[in-house]
Wavefront OBJ file of the C-alpha trace (Angstrom):
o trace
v 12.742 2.487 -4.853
v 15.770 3.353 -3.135
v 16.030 4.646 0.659
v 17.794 7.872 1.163
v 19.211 8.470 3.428
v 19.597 5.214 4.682
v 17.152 3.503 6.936
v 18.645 3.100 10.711
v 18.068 -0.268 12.732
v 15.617 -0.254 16.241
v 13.073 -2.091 18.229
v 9.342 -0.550 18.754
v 8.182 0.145 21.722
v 4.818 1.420 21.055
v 2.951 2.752 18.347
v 0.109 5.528 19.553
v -2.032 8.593 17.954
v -2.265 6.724 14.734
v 0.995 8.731 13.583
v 3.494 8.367 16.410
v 5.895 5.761 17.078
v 8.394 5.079 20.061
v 11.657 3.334 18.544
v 14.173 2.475 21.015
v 18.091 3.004 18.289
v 20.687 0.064 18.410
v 22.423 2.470 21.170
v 19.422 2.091 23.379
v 18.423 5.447 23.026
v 14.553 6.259 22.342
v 13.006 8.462 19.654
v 9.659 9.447 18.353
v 9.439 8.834 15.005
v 6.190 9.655 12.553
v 4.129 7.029 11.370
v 3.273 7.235 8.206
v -0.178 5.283 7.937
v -3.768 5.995 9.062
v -5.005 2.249 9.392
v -4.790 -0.004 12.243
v -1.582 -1.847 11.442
v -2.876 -4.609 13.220
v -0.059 -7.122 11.982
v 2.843 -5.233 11.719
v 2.821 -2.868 15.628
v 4.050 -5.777 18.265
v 6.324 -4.133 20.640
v 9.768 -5.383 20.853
v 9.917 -6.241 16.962
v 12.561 -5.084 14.869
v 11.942 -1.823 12.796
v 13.763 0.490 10.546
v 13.633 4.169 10.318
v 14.676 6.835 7.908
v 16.795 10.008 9.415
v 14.981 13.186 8.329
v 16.523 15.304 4.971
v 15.829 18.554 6.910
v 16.909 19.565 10.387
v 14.227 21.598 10.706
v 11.109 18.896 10.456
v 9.662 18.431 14.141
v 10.037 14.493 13.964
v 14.015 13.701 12.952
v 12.636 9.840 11.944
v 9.904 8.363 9.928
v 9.069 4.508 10.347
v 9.292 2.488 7.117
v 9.501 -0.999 8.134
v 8.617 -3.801 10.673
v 9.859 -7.274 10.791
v 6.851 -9.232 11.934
v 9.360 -12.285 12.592
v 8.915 -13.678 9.342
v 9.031 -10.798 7.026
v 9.842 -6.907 6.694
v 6.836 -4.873 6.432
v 5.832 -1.656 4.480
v 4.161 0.469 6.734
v 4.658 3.953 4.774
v 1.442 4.127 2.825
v 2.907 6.996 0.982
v 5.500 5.181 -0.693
v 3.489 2.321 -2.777
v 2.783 4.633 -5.468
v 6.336 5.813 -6.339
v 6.924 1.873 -5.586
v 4.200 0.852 -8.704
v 5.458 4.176 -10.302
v 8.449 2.851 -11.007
v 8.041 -0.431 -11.773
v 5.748 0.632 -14.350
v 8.016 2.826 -15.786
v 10.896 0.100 -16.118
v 8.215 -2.281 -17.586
v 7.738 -4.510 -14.671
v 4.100 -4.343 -14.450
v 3.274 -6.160 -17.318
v -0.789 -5.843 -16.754
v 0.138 -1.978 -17.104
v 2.724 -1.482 -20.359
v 2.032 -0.242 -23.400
v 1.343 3.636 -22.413
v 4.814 6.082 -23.383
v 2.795 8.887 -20.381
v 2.526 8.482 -16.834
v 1.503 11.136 -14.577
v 1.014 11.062 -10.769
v -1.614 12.622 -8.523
v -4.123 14.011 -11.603
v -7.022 15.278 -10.314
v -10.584 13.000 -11.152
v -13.592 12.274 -10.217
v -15.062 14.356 -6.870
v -12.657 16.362 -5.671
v -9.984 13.335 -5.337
v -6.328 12.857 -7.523
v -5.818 9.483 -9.148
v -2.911 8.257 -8.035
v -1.357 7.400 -11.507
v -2.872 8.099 -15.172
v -1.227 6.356 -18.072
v -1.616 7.246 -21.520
v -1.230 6.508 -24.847
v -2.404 7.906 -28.420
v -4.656 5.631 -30.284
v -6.168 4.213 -27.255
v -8.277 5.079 -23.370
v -6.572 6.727 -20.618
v -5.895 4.130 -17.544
v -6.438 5.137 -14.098
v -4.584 3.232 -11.427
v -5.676 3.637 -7.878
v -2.896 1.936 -5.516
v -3.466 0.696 -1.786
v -0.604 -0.521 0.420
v -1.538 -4.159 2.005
v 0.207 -5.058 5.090
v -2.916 -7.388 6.922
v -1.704 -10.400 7.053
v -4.979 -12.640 8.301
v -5.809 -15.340 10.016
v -6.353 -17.745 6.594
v -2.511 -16.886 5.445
v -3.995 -14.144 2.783
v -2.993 -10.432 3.079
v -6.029 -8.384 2.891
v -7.526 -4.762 2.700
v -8.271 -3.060 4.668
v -7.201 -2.966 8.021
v -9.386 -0.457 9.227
v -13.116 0.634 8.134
v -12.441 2.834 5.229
v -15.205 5.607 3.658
v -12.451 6.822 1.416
v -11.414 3.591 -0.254
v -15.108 3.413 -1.170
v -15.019 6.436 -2.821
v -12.002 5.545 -5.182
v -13.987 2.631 -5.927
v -16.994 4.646 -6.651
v -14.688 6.781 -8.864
v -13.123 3.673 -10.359
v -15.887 2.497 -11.245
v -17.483 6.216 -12.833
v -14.066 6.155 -15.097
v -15.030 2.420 -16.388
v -18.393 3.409 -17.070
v -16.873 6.017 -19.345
v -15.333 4.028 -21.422
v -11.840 4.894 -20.295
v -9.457 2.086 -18.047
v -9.920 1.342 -14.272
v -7.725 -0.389 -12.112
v -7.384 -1.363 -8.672
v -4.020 -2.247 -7.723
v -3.231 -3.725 -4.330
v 0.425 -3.622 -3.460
v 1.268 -6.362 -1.478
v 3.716 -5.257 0.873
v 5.516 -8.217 3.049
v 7.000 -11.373 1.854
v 4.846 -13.907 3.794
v 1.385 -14.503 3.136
v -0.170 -16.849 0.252
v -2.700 -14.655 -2.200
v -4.437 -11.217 -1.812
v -7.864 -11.193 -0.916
v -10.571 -8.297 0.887
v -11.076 -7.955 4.508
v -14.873 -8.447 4.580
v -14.288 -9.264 8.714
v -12.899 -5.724 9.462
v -14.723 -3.929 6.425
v -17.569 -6.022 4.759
v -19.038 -2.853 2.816
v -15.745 -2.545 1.511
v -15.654 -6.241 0.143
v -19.105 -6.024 -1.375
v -18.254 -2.360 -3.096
v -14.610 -3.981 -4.247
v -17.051 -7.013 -5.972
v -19.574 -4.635 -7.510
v -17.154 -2.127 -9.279
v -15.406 -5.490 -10.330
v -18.731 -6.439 -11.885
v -18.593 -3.081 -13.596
v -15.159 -3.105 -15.014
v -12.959 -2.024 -12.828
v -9.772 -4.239 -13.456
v -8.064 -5.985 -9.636
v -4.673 -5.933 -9.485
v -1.989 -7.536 -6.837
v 1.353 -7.163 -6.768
v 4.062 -8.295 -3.898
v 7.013 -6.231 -3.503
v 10.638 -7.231 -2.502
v 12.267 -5.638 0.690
v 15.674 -4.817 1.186
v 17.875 -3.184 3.562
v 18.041 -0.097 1.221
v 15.161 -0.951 -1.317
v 11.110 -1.753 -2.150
v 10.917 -3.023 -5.577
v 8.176 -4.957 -7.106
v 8.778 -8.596 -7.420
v 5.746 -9.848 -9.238
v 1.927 -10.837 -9.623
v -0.087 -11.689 -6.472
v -3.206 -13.661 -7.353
v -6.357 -12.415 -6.093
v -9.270 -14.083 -4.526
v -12.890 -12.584 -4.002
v -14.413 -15.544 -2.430
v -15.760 -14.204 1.022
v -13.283 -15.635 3.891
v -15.838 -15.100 7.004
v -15.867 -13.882 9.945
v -12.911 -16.164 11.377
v -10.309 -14.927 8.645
l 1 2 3 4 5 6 7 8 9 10 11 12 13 14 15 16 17 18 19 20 21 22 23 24 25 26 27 28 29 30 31 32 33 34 35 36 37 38 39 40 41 42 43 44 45 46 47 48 49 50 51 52 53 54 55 56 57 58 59 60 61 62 63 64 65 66 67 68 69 70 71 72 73 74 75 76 77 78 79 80 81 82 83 84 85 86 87 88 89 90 91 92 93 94 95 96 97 98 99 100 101 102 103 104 105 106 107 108 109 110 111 112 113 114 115 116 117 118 119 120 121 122 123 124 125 126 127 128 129 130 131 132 133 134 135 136 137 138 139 140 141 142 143 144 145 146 147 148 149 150 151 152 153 154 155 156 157 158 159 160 161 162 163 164 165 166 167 168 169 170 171 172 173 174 175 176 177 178 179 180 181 182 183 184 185 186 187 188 189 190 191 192 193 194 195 196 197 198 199 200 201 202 203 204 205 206 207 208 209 210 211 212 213 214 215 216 217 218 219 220 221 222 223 224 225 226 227 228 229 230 231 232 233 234 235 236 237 238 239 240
C-alpha cells in the first residue's frame, strides 16, 4: 500500500479525545491532526516520539493531517486502523497471503451476519465462500508478544460471534490479525486488558474459525505485508 500524498515527518505532543492528535512539523510548527483509531494505543502515544502524517487530498476537510505512524524507538507503528484491510487486500490479491489463495473474487465491506460488513469475502466456484475479518495489532506487551486488543472491545466479540455463525454454516471463517510494527516476537490475545475477549477468540477457534497473523513491513512511503506471524493462545496472565 502506497502513501499518497506523501507522509510528512513530526514529533507528538499529545494524543487526546481518542481521535485528536497534537504533532509539532520539522519547522516547529504545531498541528492537529485526526487520529484514526478508537483503542487505547497504549504502546505507540509517548510524547516526544517521532510520527508521520499524511497532508489531506481535499482543502476542504476540517483536519489538513491524519496520523499514520509512530516510531516507538524501535519500530514504526500502524496506528490507522482503517488501512489494514486495503493492506491484507492487497496482498491477497498479489498472492502474498498464501493461507488465503486460491479464490479469482474478492470483495470488500459485504454485508453479513447482524447488521455488520465483513471486511473481505473471497470466492471461488466449486468451493465455500471465505470470510476474513481483519484487526490492526499495535500492543506490544510486556512478554515481547503483540496482542489484541488494546482496549475492552464489545464489537470484536461480535465479529467473532459472526465468525463463528459463518463456520457453523459450512462456509470459511477467518480471523486475521495484522501485525503492525516490526518488533515484537509472536501474536497472541490480550486476556490482561480484555479476558472475555481471549476466552471468545478460544471458543470460536474451537468452532472453526481459522487464526491468522500476519506482520507487515513499514516504509517511508509504504505498508506491505511481509509474512506469517505465529500465534499463541496460551493465556499470558495478568503480568503480560
Amino acid at each position: 500500500m502506497q502513501f499518497e500524498p506523501s507522509l510528512q515527518p513530526g514529533r507528538l505532543i499529545r494524543r487526546y479525545k481518542r481521535f485528536l492528535a497534537d504533532i509539532e512539523l520539522a519547522d516547529g510548527q504545531a498541528v492537529t491532526a485526526h487520529c484514526p483509531n478508537s483503542g487505547s494505543m497504549a504502546t505507540c502515544r509517548d510524547p516526544g516520539q517521532p510520527v508521520r502524517i499524511q497532508p489531506a487530498a481535499s482543502a476542504k476537510r476540517k483536519l489538513a493531517f491524519t496520523w499514520e505512524l509512530y516510531h516507538s524507538g524501535a519500530s514504526w507503528v500502524g496506528i490507522n486502523t482503517h488501512r489494514a484491510n486495503a493492506i491484507v487486500a492487497e496482498a491477497v490479491a498479489e498472492g502474498r497471503i498464501a493461507d488465503l489463495a486460491g479464490y479469482s473474487g474478492l470483495r470488500r465491506e459485504v454485508a453479513y451476519g447482524r447488521g455488520s460488513r465483513i471486511d473481505l469475502l473471497l470466492e471461488d466456484s466449486g468451493q465455500p465462500p471465505c470470510y476474513v475479518e481483519v484487526k490492526n495489532c499495535t500492543l506490544l506487551a510486556e512478554d515481547g508478544r503483540v496482542r489484541f486488543p488494546d482496549a475492552v472491545t464489545e464489537r470484536g466479540r461480535k465479529h467473532l460471534d459472526e465468525l463463528a455463525d459463518i463456520a457453523a454454516a459450512g462456509a470459511r471463517a477467518v480471523m486475521c490479525f495484522l501485525v503492525n510494527r516490526a518488533d515484537g516476537d509472536g501474536f497472541g490475545p490480550a486476556d490482561h486488558i480484555d479476558p472475555a475477549y481471549g476466552r471468545r477468540l478460544r471458543e470460536v477457534t474451537e468452532a472453526g474459525v481459522e487464526l491468522l497473523a500476519y506482520r507487515t513491513r513499514i516504509e517511508p512511503e509504504t505498508i506491505t505485508v511481509a509474512g506469517p506471524e505465529p500465534v499463541d493462545l496460551a493465556a499470558a496472565g495478568d503480568g503480560a
